[in-house]
C-alpha positions in Angstrom: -11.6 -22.8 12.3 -11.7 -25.2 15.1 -13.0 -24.9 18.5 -10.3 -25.1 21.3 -10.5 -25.6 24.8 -7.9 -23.8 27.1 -5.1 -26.5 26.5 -4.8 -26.9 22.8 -5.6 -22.6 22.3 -2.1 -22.8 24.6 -0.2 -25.2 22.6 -1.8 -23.4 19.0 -0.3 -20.1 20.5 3.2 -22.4 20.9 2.8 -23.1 17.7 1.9 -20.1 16.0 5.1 -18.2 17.9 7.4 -21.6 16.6 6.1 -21.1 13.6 7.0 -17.4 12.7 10.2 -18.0 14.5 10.9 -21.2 11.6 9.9 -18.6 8.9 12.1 -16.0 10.8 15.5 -18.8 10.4 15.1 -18.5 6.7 17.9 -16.6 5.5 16.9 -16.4 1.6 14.0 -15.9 -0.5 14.5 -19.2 -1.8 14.5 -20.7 1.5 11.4 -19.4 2.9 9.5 -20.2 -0.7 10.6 -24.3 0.3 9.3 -23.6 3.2 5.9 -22.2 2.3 5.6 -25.2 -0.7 6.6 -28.3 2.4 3.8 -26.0 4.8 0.9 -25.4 2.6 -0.6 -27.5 -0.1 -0.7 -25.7 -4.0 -4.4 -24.3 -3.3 -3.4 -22.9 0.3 -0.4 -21.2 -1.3 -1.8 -20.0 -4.3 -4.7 -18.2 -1.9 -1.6 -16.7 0.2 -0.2 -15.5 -3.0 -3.7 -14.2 -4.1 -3.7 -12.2 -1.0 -0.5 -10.2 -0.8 -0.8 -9.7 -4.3 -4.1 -7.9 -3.9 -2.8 -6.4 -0.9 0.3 -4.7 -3.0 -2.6 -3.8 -5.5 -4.5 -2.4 -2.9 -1.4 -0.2 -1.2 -0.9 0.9 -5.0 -3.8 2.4 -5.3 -5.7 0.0 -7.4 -10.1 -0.2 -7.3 -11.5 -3.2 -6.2 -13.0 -4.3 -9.6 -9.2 -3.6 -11.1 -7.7 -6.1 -9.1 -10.4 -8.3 -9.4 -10.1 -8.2 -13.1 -6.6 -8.5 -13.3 -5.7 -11.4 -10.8 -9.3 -13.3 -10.7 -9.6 -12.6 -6.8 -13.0 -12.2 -5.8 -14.1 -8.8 -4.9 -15.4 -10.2 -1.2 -11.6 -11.5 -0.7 -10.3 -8.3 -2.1 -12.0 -6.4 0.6 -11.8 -8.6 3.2 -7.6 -8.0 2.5 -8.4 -4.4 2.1 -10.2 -4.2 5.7 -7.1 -6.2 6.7 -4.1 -4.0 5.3 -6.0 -1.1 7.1 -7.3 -2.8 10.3 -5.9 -5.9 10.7 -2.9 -6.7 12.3 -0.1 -5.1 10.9 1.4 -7.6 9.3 0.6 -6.6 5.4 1.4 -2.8 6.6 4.4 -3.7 8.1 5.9 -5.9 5.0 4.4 -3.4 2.5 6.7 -0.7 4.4 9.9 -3.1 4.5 10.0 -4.3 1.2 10.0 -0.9 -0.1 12.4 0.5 2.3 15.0 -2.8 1.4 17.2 -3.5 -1.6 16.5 -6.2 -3.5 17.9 -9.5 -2.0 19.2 -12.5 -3.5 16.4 -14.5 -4.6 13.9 -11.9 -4.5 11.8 -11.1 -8.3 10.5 -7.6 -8.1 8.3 -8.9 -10.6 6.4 -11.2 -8.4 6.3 -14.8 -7.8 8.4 -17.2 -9.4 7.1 -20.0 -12.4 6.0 -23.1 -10.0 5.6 -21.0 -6.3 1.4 -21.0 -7.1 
């Protein structure tokens, strides 16, 4: 990760805070998957992918060397995710909790990710 001084950690905070509120404005599943393929390039996304799949893995109950074996993820990356989903942020916590408390939505594949989004 870069180095920033004082007035471009300002604007990257900006940004970061104009950038949830642009995934925020996406009404659809399908509109925030455009978004994701226009932000990231297909390695970028497929390692986002990666991630909250091992983190749904993880919340399931799944060992490490499981989910290793059945997405490919590297068991460093798995437990960097797992010390994430418990430590982190919130974030995976938080969308792990929502997803299960909403009905599916328009869009949505409760099978995972759609042919073409890695």
């Amino acid at each position: 990760m870069k180095q920033l001084d004082e007035q471009h950690a300002k604007a990257n905070r900006a940004g970061r805070n104009s950038l949830a509120e642009a995934f925020m404005a996406m009404e659809t599943a399908d509109e925030c998957r455009a978004l994701l393929r226009d932000l990231t390039t297909p390695a970028e996304l497929e390692a986002l992918v990666d991630r909250w799949l091992v983190a749904q893995l993880i919340d399931a109950g799944l060992p490490y060397r499981e989910i290793h074996n059945r997405t490919g993820v590297s068991v460093t990356t798995v437990g960097r995710v797992a010390r994430f989903l418990e430590m982190g942020h919130g974030g995976y916590r938080l969308a792990l909790q929502r997803l299960q408390e909403a009905p599916m939505q328009e869009g949505q594949n409760q099978n995972g990710p759609h042919k073409g989004d890695r």
